[in-house]
SERO-4910 file (N, C-alpha, C, O; in steps of 0.05 Angstrom, whole numbers):
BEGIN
 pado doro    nc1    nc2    nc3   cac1   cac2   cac3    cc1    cc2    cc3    oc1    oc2    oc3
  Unk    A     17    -24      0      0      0      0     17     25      0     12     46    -12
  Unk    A     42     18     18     55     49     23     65     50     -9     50     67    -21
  Unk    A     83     39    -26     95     32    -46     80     41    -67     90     53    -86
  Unk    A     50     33    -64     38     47    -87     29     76    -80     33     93    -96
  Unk    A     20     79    -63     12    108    -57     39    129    -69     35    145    -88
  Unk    A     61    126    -59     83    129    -67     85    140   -106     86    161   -119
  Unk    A     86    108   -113     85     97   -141     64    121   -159     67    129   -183
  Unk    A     49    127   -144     28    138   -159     25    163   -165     16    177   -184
  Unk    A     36    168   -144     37    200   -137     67    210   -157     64    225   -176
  Unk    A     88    200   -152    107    195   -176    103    197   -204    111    216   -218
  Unk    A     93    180   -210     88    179   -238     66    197   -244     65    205   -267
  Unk    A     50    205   -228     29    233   -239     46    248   -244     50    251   -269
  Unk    A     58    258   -232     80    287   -243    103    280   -245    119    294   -233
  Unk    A    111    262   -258    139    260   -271    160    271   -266    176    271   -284
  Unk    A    166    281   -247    181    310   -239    222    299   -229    234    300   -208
  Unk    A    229    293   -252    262    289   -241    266    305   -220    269    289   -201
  Unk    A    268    320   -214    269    342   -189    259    340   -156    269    350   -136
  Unk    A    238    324   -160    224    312   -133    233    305   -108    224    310    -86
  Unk    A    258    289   -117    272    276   -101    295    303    -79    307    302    -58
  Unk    A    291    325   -103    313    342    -90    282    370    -73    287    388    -58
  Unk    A    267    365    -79    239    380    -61    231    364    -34    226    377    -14
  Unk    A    230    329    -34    212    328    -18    235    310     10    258    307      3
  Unk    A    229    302     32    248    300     52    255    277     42    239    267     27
  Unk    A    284    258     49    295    240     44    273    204     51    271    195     74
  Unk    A    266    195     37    256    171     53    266    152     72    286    139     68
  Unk    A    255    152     87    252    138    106    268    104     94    278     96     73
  Unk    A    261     89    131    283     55    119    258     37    108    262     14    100
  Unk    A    223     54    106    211     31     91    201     43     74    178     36     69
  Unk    A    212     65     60    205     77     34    191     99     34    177    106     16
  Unk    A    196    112     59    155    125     56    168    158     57    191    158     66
  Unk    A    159    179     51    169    199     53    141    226     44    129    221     23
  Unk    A    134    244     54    108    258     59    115    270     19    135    279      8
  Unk    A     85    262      9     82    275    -18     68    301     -9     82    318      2
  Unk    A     39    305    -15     32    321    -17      3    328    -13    -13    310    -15
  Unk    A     -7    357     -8    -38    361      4    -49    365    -24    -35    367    -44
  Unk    A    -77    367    -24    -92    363    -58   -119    387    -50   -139    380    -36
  Unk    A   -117    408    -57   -138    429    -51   -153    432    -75   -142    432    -97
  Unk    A   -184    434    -71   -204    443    -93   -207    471    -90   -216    481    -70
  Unk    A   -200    484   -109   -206    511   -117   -232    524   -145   -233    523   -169
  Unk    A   -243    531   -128   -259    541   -157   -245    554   -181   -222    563   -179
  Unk    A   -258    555   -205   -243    560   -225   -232    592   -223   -209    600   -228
  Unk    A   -252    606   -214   -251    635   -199   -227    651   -192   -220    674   -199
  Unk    A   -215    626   -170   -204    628   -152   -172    613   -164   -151    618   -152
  Unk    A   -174    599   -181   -147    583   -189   -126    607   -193   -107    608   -178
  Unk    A   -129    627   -212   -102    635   -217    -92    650   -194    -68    655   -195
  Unk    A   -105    660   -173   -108    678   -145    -91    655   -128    -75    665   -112
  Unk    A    -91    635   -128    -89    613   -114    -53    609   -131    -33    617   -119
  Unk    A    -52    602   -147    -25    598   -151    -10    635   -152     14    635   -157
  Unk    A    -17    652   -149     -4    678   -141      7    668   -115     30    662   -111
  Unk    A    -12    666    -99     -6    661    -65     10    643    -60     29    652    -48
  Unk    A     11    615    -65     35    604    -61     60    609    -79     82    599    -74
  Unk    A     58    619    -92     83    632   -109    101    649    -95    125    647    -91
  Unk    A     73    680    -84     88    696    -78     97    699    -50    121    706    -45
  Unk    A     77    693    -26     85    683     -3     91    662     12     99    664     35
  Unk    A     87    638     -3     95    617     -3    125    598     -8    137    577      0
  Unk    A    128    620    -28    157    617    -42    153    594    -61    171    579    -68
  Unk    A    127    591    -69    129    562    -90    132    570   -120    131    593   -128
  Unk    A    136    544   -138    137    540   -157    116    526   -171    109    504   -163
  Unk    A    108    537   -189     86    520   -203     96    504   -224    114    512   -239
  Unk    A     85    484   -226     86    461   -247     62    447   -262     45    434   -250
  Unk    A     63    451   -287     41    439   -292     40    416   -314     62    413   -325
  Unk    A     23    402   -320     25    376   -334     -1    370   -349    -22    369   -337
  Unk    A      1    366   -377    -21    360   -402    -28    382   -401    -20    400   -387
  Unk    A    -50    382   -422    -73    402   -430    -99    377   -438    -98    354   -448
  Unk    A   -117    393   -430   -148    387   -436   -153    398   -459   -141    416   -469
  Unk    A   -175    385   -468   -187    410   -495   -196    435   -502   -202    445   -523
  Unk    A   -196    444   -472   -196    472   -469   -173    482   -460   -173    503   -446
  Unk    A   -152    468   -467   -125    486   -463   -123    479   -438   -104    463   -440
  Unk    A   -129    480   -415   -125    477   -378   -103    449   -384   -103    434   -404
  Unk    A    -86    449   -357    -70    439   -352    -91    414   -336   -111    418   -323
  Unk    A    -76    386   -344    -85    362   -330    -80    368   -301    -97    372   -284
  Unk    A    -59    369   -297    -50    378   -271    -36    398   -260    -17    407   -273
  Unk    A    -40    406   -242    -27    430   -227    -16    434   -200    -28    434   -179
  Unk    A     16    436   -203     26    427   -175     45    450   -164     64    458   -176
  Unk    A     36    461   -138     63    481   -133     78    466   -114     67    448   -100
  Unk    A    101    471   -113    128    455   -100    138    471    -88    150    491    -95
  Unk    A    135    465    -71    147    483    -39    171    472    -30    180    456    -46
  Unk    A    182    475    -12    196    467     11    189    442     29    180    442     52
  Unk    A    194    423     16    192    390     24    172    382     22    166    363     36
  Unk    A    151    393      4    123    387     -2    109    393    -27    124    411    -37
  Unk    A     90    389    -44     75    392    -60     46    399    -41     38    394    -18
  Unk    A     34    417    -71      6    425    -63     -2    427    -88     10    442   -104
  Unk    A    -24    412    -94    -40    394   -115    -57    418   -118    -57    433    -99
  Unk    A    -72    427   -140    -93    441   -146   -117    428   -166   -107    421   -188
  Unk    A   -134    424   -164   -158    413   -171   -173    438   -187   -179    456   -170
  Unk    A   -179    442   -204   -208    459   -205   -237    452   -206   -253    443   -223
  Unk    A   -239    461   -178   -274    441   -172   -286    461   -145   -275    464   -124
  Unk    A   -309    472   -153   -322    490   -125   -307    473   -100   -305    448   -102
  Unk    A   -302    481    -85   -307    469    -51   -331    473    -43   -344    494    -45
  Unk    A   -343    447    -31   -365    448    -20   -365    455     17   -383    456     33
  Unk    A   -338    459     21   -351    469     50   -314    479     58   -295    468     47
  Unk    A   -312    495     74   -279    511     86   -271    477     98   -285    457     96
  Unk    A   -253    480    106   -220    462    122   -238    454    144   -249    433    149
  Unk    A   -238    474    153   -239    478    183   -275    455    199   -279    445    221
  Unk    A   -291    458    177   -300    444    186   -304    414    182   -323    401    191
  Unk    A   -281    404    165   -280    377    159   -258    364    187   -253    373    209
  Unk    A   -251    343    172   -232    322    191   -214    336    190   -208    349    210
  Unk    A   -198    340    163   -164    365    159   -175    382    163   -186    396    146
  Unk    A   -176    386    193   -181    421    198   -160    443    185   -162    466    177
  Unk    A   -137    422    187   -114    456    172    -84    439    160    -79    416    167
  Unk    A    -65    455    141    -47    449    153    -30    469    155    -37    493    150
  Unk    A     -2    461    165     12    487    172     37    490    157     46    473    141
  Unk    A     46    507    162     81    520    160     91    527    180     78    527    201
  Unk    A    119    534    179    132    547    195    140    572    181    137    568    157
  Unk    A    148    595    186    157    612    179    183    632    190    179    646    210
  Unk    A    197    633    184    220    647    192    223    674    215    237    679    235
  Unk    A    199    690    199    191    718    210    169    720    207    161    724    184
  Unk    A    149    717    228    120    719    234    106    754    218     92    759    198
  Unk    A    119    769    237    116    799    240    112    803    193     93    809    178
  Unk    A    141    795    189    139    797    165    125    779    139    129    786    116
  Unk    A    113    761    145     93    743    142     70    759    131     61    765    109
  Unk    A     60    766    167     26    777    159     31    800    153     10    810    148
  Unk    A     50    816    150     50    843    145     45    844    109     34    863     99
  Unk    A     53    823     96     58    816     70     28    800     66     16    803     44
  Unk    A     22    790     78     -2    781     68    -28    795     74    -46    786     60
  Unk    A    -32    811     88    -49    832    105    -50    850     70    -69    851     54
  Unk    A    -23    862     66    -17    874     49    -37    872     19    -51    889      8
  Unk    A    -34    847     14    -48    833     -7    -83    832    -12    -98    828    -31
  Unk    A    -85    837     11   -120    841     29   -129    806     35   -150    796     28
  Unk    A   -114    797     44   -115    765     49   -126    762     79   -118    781     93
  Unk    A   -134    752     85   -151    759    119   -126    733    136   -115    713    128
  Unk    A   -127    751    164   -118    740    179   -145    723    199   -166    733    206
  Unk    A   -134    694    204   -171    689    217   -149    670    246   -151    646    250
  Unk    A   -137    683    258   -125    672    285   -156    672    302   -166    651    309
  Unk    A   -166    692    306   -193    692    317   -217    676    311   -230    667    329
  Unk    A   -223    673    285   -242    659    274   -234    627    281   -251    609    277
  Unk    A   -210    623    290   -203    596    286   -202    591    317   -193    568    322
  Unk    A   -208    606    338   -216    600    363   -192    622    383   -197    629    406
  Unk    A   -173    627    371   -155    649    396   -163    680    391   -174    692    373
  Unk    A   -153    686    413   -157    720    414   -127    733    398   -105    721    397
  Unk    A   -133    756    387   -112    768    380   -111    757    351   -128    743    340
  Unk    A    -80    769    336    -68    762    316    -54    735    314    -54    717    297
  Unk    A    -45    739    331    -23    715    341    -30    702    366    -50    710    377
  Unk    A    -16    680    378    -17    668    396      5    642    405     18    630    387
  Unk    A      7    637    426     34    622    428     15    593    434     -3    586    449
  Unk    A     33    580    409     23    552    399     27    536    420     32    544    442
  Unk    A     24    507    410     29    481    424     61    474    434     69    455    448
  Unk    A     74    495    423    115    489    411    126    510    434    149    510    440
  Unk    A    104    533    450    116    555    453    126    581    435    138    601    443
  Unk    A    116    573    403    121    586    391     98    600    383     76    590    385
  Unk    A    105    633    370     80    650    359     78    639    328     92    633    309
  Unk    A     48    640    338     24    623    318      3    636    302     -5    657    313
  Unk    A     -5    632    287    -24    653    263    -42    639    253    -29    618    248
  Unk    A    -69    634    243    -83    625    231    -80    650    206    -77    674    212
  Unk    A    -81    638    175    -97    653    155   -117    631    139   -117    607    144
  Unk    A   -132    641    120   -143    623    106   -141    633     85   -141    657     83
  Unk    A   -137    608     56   -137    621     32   -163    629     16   -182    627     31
  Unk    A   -166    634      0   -200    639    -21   -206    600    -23   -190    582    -29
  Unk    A   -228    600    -17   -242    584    -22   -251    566     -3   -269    550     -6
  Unk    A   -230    571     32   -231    562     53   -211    546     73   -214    541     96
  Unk    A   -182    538     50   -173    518     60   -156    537     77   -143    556     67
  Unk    A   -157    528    112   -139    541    120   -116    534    130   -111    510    132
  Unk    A    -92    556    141    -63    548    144    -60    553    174    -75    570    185
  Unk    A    -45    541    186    -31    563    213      1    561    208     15    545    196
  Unk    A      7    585    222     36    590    207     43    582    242     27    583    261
  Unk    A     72    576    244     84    578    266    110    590    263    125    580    246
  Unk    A    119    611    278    152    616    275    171    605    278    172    586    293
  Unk    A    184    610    271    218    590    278    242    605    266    251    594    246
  Unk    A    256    630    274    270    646    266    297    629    263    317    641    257
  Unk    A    300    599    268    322    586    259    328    578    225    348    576    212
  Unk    A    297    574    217    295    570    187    313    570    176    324    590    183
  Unk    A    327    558    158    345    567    124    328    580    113    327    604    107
  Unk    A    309    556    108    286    576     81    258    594     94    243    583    109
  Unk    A    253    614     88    226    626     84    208    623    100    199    635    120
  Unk    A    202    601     84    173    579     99    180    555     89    192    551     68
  Unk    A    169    536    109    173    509    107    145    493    103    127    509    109
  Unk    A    136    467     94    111    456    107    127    446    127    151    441    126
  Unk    A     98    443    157    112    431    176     84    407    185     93    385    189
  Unk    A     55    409    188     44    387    203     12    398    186      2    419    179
  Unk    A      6    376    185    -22    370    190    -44    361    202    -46    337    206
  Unk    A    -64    379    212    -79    371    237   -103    359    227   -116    370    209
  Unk    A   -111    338    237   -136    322    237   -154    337    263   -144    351    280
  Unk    A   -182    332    262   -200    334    288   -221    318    285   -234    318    264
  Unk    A   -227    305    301   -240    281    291   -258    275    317   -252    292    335
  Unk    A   -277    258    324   -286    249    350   -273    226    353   -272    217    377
  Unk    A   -257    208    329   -250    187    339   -219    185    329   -207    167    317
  Unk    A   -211    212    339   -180    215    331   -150    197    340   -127    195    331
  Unk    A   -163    185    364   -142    169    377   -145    148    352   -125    146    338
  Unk    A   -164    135    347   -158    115    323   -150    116    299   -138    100    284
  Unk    A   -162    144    295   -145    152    265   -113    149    269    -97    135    257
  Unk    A   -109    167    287    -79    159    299    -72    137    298    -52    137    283
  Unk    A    -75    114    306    -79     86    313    -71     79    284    -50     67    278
  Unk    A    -92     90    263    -82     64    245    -67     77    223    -65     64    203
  Unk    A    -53    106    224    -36    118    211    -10    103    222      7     98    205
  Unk    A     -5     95    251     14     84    260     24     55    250     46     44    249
  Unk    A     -1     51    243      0     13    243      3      4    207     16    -14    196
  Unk    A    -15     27    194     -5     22    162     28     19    158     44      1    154
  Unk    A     30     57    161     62     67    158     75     59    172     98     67    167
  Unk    A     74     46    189     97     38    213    106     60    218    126     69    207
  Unk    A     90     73    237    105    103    254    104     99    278     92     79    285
  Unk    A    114    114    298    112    117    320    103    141    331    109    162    318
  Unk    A     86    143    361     75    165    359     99    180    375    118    171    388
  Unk    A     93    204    369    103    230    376    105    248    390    116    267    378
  Unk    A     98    256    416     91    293    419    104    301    407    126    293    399
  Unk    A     83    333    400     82    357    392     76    371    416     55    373    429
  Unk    A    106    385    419     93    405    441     75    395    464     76    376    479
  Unk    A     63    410    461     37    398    480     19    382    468      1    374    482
  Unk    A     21    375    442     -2    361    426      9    324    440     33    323    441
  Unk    A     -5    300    448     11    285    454      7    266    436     20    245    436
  Unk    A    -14    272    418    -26    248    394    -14    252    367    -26    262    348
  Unk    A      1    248    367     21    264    339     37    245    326     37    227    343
  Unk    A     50    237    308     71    224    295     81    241    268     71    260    255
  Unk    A    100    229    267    124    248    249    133    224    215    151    206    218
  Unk    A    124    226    197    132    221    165    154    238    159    154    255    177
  Unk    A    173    242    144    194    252    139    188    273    119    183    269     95
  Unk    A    192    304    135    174    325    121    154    331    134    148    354    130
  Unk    A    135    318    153    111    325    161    101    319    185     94    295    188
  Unk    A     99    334    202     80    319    222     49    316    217     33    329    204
  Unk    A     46    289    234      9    296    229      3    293    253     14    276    267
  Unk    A    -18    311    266    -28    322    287    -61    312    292    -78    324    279
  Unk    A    -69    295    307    -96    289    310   -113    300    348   -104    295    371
  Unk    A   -134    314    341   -147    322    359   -173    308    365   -177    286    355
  Unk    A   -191    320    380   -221    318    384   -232    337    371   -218    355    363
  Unk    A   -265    336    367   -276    346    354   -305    346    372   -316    327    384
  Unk    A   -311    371    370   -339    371    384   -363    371    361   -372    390    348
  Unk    A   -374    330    361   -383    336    340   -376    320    317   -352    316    319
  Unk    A   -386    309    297   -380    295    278   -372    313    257   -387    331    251
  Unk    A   -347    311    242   -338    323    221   -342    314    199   -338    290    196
  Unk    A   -349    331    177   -345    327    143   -335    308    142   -332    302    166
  Unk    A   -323    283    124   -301    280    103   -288    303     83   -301    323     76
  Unk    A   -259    297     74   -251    321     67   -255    321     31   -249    338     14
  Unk    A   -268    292     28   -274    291     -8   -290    316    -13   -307    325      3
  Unk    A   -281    326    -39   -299    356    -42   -300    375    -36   -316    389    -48
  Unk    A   -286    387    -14   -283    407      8   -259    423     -6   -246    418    -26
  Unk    A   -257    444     11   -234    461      3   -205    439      9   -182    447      5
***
């Protein structure tokens, strides 16, 4: 299963380069590909600006359709890919299972000052803290934004960085998150982790994934932002 997930994701984007984007694999092959966001058509070229320009990504794209659109569309970050779909979202992040995922960022202050800039909303508040910021699970200052269409991010700082921004974790919320946990452990052969204060966590190479509670039964994330 790991092998093909792998296998597949590979050969969609052909990308000789990959190997020098995404974290080194692991001793049973496994190494973090990538998140897959639906964007309305609206919203697509707005969407690859943003990870381009604050993100620091690169876009890549692959085939054409008969209307000219690219089969696929991938921006390449910093030890990760982010997939673009063009398809409405039927509901924001936040209220599915992937409530979010995150980054780290070098310089917070200069972060939102650049994206504020852009008229991009800051939603630290909307996403349950007071203020702009807030000191995360790490001890570190923390930021919710969201992009057009819903999918949202939290940034965390880390003024040790090399690069920019990094991906760093993905958070699940779930009511029955200990088992999701459970069997992310038991497919991939991981071990669990703390995060900070998070204690349900495990670490893929490139990514943490982060599982909570949920008050409440959540979405699935098929179709969603």
């Amino acid at each position: 299963m790991k092998k093909l997930a792998i296998a597949v994701f590979f050969l969609a984007f052909s990308l000789p380069a990959l190997g020098q984007v995404l974290a080194s694999f692991n001793e049973t092959g496994l190494t973090y590909g990538h998140v897959h966001l639906n964007v309305s058509q609206s919203d697509f070229e707005r969407h690859k600006e943003i990870w381009v320009e604050h993100f620091g990504g690169r876009v890549v794209e692959k085939g054409r359709n008969a209307e000219g659109r690219p089969l696929l569309t991938a921006v390449v970050l910093h030890n990760m890919l982010v997939a673009l779909s063009t398809s409405d979202p039927t509901m924001p992040s936040a209220d599915t299972v992937m409530n979010h995922f995150g980054f780290k960022v070098r310089n917070m202050d200069t972060f939102l000052a650049k994206w504020e800039a852009d008229g991009l909303p800051v939603t630290t508040e909307a996403a349950g803290f007071g203020g702009e910021t807030f000191l995360g699970a790490e001890g570190q200052i923390n930021a919710f934004v969201d992009l057009p269409g819903g999918a949202r991010v939290e940034l965390q700082e880390d003024q040790g960085l090399q690069a920019e921004v990094t991906g760093y974790h993905i958070h699940f919320n779930t009511e029955g998150y200990e088992e999701l946990l459970q069997w992310y452990t038991d497919v991939f052969d991981l071990e669990v982790r703390p995060r900070g204060r998070i204690a349900t966590t495990t670490n893929v190479p490139g990514m943490n994934l982060s599982f909570g509670g949920a008050d409440g039964e959540r979405a699935a994330t098929q179709g969603t932002a």
